[in-house]
N, C-alpha and C positions, 0 to 999 in steps of 0.2 A: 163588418168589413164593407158591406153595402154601403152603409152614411155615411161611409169614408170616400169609397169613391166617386160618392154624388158630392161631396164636398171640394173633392178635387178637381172633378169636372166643372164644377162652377167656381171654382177660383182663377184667377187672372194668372197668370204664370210665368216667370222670366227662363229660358232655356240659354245656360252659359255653355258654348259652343260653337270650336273653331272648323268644326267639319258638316252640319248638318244647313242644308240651303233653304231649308223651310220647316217652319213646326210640324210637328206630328200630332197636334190634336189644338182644338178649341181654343181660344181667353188663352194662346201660346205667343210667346215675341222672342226670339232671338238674337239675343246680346254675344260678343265675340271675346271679350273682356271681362273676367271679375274685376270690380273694382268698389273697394270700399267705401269709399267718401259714396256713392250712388248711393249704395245699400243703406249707410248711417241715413242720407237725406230721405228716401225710400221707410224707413222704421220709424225716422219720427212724423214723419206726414198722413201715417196711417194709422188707424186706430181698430186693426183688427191683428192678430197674431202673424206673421210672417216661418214659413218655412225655409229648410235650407235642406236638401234632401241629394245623395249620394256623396262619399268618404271623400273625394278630393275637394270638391266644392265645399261641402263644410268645414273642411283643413282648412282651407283658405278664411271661412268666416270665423271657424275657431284663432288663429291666428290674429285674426283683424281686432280682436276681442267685441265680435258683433252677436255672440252668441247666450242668451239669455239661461234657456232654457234647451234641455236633451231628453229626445224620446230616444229609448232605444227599443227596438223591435228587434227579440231575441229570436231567432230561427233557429233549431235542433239540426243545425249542418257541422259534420266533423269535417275537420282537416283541410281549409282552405280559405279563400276569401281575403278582403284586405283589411287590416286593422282599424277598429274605431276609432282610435285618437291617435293622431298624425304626432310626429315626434318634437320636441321641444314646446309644446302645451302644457301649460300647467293650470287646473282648475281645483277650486273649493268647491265641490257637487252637497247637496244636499238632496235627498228621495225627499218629494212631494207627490210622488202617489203612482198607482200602476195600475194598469186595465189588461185585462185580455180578450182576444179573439176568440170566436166562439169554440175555435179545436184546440185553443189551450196558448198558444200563442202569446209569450207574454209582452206592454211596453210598460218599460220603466222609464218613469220621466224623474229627470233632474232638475235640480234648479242651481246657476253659478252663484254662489255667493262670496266668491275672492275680489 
């Protein structure tokens, strides 16, 4: 979990949000708009992995169909929270592999292949 969030900390970061007036951390920029066609030009211009991290923002990238690859990071919480895949999505998923955190913590990563 450590190399995680030294990786995160040094990753550049776009923050999609219509309420916050300045980033909250580091290699942060503040965008007000999801918008597709960016992100498409933003993924092929880069030759390192791209994240897309919290359920509505990736609805939107799931939708856009900009979405390669899904970790899921399973958390042992009953009875709440908001659904992982937003409604009228439909994906071909394929398991290409799965790691855990050190207390057990599972991600499952997918790969789209529809």
């Amino acid at each position: 979990m450590l190399e995680w969030a030294r990786q995160w900390q040094a990753a550049e970061k776009i923050v999609y949000s219509r309420t916050l007036a300045e980033p909250r951390s580091m290699r942060t920029r503040i965008e007000r708009e999801f918008d597709p066609d960016v992100v498409r030009r933003l993924k092929a211009d880069v030759r390192h992995d791209i994240t897309v991290d919290g359920p509505g923002l990736a609805a939107q990238a799931l939708r856009a169909g900009l979405v390669d690859e899904l970790q899921m990071i399973v958390c042992p919480v009953v009875g709440g929270g908001k659904r992982f895949f937003p409604d009228r999505v439909r994906l071909k998923l394929e398991s290409v592999g799965e790691l855990r955190f050190r207390h057990g913590v599972p991600v499952l990563r997918y790969a789209d292949r529809g």
